[in-house]
C-alpha positions as CSV (number, residue, x, y, z in Angstrom):
1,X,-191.8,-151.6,218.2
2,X,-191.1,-154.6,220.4
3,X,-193.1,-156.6,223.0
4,X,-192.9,-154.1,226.1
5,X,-193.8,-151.0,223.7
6,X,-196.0,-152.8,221.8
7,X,-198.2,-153.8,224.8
8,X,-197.9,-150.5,226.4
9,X,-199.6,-148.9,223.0
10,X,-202.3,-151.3,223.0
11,X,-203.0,-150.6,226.7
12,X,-202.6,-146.6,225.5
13,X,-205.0,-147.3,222.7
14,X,-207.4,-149.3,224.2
15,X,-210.7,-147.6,225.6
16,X,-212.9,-145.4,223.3
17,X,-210.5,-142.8,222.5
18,X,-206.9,-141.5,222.5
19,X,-206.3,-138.3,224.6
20,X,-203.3,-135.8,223.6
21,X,-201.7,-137.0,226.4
22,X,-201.5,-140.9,225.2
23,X,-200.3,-139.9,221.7
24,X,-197.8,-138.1,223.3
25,X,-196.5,-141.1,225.3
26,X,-196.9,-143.4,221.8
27,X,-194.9,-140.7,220.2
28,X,-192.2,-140.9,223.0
29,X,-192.0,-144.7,222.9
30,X,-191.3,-144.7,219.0
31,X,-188.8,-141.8,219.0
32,X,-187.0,-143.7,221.7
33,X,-187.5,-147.3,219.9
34,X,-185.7,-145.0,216.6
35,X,-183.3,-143.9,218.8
36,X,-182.1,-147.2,219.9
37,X,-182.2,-148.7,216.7
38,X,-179.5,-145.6,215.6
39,X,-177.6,-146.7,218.9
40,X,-177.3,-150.3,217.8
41,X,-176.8,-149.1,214.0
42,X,-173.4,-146.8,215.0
43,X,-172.7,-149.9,217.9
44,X,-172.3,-152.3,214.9
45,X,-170.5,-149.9,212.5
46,X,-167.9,-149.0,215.4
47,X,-167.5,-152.5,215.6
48,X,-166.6,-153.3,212.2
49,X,-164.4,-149.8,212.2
50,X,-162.7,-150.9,215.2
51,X,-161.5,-154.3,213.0
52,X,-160.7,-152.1,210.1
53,X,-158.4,-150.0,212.2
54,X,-156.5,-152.9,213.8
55,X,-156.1,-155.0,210.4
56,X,-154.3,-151.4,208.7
57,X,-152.6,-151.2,211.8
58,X,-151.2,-154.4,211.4
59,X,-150.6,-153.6,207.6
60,X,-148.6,-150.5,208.2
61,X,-146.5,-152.7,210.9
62,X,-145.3,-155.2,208.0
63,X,-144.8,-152.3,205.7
64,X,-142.4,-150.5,208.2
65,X,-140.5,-153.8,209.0
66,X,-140.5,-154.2,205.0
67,X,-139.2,-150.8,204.5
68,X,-136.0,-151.3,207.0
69,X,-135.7,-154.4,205.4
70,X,-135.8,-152.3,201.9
71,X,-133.5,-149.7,203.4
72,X,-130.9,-151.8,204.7
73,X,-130.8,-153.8,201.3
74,X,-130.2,-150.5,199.2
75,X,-127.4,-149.3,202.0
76,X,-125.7,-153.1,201.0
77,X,-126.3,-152.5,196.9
78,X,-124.8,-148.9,197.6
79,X,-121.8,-149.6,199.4
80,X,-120.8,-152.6,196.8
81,X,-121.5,-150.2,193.7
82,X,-118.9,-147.5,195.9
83,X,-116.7,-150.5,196.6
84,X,-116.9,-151.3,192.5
85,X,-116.6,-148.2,191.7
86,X,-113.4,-148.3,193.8
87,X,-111.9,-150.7,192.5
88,X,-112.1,-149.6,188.7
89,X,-110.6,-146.3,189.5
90,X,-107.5,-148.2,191.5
């Protein structure tokens, strides 16, 4: 619980006894307090996913510049092994 909730249960709790209506509000104040804690939980992991997704991002950009790069060199090795080929038939 932090300050603001914490002071607000001990102001709830103090007197001589609790009503239904105070343990209700001390209910509401830690369901909300869990709540937030989830909020900043998923916060942090969207975060970290969000870096994830642009470092694969990035990845699969020098894969595709590496593939053309791949591509092209094959077409080269092809058309040489054709041009070979050519030759010994001539």
């Amino acid at each position: 619980m932090n300050n603001k909730g914490q002071l607000l249960a001990f102001y709830l709790l103090s007197g001589s006894q609790r009503t239904m209506e105070q343990a209700a509000i001390c209910e509401a104040l830690q369901r909300i307090e869990a709540a937030l804690a989830r909020v900043e939980g998923a916060t942090r992991q969207a975060v970290d996913l969000r870096g994830r997704h642009e470092a694969l991002i990035e990845q699969h950009e020098a894969l595709a510049t590496r593939h053309v790069t791949l591509k092209s060199s094959v077409e080269q090795s092809l058309s040489r092994i054709d041009g070979l080929i050519g030759q010994a038939d001539k």
